[in-house]
C-alpha positions in Angstrom: 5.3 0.8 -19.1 9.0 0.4 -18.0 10.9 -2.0 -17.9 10.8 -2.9 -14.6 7.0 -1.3 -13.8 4.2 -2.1 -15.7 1.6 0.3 -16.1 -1.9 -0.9 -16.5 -5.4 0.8 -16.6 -7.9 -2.3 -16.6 -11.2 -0.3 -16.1 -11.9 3.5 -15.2 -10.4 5.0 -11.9 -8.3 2.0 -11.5 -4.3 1.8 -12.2 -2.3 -1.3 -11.5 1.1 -1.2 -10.4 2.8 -4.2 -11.4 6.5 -4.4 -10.2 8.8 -6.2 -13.0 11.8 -7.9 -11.8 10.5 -11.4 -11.7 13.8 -13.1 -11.9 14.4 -11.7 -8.7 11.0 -11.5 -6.8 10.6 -8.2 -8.0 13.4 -7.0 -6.0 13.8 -2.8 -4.9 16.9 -1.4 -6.8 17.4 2.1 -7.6 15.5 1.7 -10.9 12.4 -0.1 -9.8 12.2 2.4 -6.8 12.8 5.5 -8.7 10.0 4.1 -11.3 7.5 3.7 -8.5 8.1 7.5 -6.8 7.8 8.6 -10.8 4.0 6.9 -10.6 3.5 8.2 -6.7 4.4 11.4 -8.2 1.9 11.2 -11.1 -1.0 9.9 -9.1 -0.3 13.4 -6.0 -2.4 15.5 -9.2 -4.2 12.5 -10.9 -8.0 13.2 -10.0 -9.2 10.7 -12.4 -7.5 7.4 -10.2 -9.1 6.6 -7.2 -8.1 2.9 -6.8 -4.0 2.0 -6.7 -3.6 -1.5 -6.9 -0.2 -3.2 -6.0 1.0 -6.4 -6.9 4.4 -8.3 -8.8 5.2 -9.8 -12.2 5.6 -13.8 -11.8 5.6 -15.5 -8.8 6.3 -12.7 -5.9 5.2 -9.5 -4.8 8.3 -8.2 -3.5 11.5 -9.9 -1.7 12.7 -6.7 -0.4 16.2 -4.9 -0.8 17.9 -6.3 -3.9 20.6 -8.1 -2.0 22.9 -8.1 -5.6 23.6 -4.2 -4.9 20.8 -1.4 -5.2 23.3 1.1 -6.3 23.8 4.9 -5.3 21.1 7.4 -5.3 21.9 10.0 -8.3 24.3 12.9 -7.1 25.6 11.4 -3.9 28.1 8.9 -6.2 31.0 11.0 -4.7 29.5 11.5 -1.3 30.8 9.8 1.6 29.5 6.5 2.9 26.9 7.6 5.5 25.5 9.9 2.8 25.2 7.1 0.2 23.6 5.0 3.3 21.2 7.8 4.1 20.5 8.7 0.7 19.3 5.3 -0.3 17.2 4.6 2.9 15.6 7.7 2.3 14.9 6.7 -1.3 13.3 3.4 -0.3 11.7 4.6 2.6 9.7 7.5 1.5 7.7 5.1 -0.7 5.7 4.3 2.4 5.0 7.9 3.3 4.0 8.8 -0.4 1.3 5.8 0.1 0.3 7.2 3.1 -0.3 10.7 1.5 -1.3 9.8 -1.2 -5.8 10.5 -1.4 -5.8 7.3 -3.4 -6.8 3.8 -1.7 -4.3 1.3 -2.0 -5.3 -2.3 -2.8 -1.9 -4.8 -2.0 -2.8 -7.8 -4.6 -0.1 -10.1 -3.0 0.7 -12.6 -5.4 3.6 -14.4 -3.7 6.3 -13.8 -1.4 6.5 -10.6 0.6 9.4 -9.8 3.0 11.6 -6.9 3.7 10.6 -3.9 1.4 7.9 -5.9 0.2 6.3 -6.5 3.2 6.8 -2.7 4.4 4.7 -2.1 0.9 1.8 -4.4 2.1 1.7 -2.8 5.3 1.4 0.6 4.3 -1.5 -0.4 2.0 -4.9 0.6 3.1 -6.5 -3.0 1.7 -4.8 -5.8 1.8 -5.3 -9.1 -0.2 -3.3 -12.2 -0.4 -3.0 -15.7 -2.6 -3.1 -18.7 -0.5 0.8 -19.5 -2.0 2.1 -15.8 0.0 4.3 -16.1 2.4 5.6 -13.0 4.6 8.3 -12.0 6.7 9.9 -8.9 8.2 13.4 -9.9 7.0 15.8 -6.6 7.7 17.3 -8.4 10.8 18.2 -11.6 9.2 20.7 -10.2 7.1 22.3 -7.9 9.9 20.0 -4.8 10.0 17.5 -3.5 12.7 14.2 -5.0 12.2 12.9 -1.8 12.7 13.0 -0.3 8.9 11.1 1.5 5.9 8.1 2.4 9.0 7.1 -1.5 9.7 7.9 -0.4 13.3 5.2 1.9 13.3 2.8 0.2 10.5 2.8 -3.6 12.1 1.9 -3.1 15.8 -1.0 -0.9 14.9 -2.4 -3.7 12.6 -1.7 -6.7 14.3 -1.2 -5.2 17.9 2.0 -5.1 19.8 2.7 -8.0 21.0 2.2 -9.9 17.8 4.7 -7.2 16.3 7.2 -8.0 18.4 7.0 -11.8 17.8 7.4 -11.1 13.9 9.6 -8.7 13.9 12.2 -10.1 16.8 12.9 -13.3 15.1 11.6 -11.9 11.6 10.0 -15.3 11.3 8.3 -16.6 7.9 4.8 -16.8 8.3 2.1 -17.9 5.3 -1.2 -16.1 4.0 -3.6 -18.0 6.7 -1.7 -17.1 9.8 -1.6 -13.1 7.9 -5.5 -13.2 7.8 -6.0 -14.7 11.5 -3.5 -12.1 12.9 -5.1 -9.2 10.8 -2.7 -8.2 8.9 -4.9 -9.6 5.7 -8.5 -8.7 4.7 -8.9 -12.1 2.9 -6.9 -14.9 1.4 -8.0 -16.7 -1.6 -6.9 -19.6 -3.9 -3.9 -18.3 -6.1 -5.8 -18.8 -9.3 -9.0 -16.1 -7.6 -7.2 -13.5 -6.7 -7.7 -11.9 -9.6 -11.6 -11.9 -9.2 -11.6 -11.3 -5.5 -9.3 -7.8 -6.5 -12.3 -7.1 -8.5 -14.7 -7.4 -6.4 -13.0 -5.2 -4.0 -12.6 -3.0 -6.4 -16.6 -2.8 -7.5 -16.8 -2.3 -3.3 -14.9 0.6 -3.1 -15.7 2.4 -6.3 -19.3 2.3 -5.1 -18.3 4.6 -2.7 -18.2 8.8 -3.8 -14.8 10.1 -4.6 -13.9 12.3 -2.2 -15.6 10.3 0.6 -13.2 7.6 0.0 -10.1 9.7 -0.1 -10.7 11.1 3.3 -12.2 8.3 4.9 -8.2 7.0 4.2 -7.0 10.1 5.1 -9.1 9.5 8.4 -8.9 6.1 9.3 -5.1 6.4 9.0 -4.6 10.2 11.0 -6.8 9.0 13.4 -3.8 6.5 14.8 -1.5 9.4 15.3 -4.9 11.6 17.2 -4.0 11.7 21.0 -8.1 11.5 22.3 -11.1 10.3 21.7 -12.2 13.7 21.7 -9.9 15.0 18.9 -10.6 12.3 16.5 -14.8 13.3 16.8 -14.0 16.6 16.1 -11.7 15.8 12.7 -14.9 13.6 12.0 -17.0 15.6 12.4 -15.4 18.5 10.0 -15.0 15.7 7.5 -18.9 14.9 7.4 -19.7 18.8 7.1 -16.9 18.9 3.5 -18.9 15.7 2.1 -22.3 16.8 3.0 -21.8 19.9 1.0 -20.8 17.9 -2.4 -22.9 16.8 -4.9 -21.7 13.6 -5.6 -23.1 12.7 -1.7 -26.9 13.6 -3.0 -26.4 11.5 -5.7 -24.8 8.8 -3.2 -28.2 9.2 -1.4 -30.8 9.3 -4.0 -29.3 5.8 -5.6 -29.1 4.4 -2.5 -32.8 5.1 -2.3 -33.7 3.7 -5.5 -31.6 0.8 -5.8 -29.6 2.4 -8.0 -25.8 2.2 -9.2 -24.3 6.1 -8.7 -22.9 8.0 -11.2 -20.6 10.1 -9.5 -18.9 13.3 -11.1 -16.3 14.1 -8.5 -17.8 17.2 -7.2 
C-alpha cells in the first residue's frame, strides 16, 4: 500500500486498486498516477492476476486532473513549457493504453463521481459497474481544454455510439448512473450499499472462465474495433480458438461443464 494507492488482494487472482486521495475525489497528481503505472507495470508479468478491479477511497471514484497543480513529470523540471505540457499528458494518458494492453480484465467498481481522468479510467475498463449515487461527466472542456482527451474521443463513441458521444462530450454535461446504464456505457447499476456484492458476483462470473480464454477474449473484443472487415476479424477468431483448443485448462473447461462441476484451472 501507498499512500495514495491501496493495494488489496481480497480472494485469489483478484487485486483491487483503490485510488487514495479522498479529500479530493481521488484526484490524478503526479504521485497517484505514477503509483498506478508502478501497479500496471507489475501486473504486464503478473500471471497469477486475472481480475483488476478499479474503484476510489471515500465517496468518488475519480474527479479527474487535480485542479490544485499535478506538478512536473521527473526530468523535464528545466524543460520548456510545451515539454512539461507534453510530458504530463503523456503521463496521464498512457494509463489508458496500459489498460488496454494489459491481458488482465478490468472491473470499474464506480463508487461515486467520475469525470475527466476518472471517467477516461471507466471507459477504458472492460466491465463496468456503477453505485446508484455515481454521477459522470467528460469535464476537460469545462475548464478550457478540448473535450477530446486521455482517448475518451475514441473510447465513448464506440460504447455509446456517435451521436450520443458527441452530446456528452460537446457540452461535457453531468449525467447520473441510470442514464450511464440506458446509454451503455454501464453493465449494471446498483444501490450504493450492493455494489460491493454485485463486484463479487462479477467476479465469481468471470473467474469461471479459463485463464487464457479470458485474456484474449479482451484482447479480441477490443482489437476487433480497430479490424477494418468482417472478414479479418473471423480470421483473428479463428486463430484465437485454434491457441485455446490446444490448452489444457479448455479440457478441463469442458469436462466440468459436463458434470456440473466448478473448474480447477492451472493456467496451461
Amino acid at each position: 500500500m501507498t499512500d495514495v494507492l491501496s493495494i488489496e488482494h481480497p480472494r485469489e487472482a483478484v487485486k483491487v486498486l483503490r485510488m487514495n486521495r479522498p479529500d479530493t475525489l481521488n484526484a490524478l497528481d503526479l504521485e497517484l498516477v505514477a503509483a498506478l503505472h508502478r501497479e500496471f507495470d507489475v501486473l504486464a508479468s503478473d500471471r497469477s492476476t486475472r481480475i483488476v478491479v478499479l474503484t476510489g477511497a471515500g465517496r468518488g471514484f475519480c474527479a479527474g486532473l487535480d485542479l490544485g497543480g499535478y506538478g512536473d513529470v521527473p526530468g523535464t523540471e528545466q524543460s520548456g513549457a510545451v515539454h512539461r505540457t507534453l510530458a504530463r499528458q503523456d503521463d496521464i494518458a498512457s494509463l489508458v493504453q496500459k489498460i488496454r494492453r494489459l491481458p488482465q480484465v478490468f472491473v470499474a467498481a464506480v463508487n461515486g463521481p467520475a469525470a475527466g481522468g476518472g471517467f477516461a479510467l471507466v471507459s477504458a475498463s472492460d466491465v463496468r459497474i456503477a453505485a446508484e449515487s455515481a454521477v459522470f461527466a467528460v469535464s476537460f472542456i469545462k475548464v478550457g481544454f478540448s473535450g477530446c482527451d486521455i482517448g475518451t474521443s475514441w473510447l465513448l463513441p464506440r460504447i455509446v455510439g456517435a451521436g450520443r458521444a458527441h452530446e456528452l462530450m460537446l457540452p461535457a454535461r453531468k449525467f447520473d448512473a441510470d442514464e450511464a446504464l440506458r446509454i451503455g456505457l454501464l453493465a449494471d447499476v446498483v444501490p450504493d450499499d450492493q455494489l460491493d456484492g454485485r463486484i463479487e458476483t462479477c467476479l465469481d462470473d468471470l473467474l469461471a472462465a479459463p485463464p487464457l480464454s479470458l485474456a484474449l477474449t479482451k484482447r479480441g473484443m477490443w482489437l476487433s474495433l480497430e479490424m477494418p472487415s468482417f472478414d479479418t476479424a473471423v480470421e483473428f477468431e479463428n486463430r484465437q480458438q485454434a491457441l485455446t483448443s490446444l490448452t489444457a485448462d479448455q479440457s478441463e473447461a469442458l469436462t466440468a461443464f459436463v458434470e456440473k462441476r466448478v473448474p480447477g484451472y492451472e493456467n496451461r
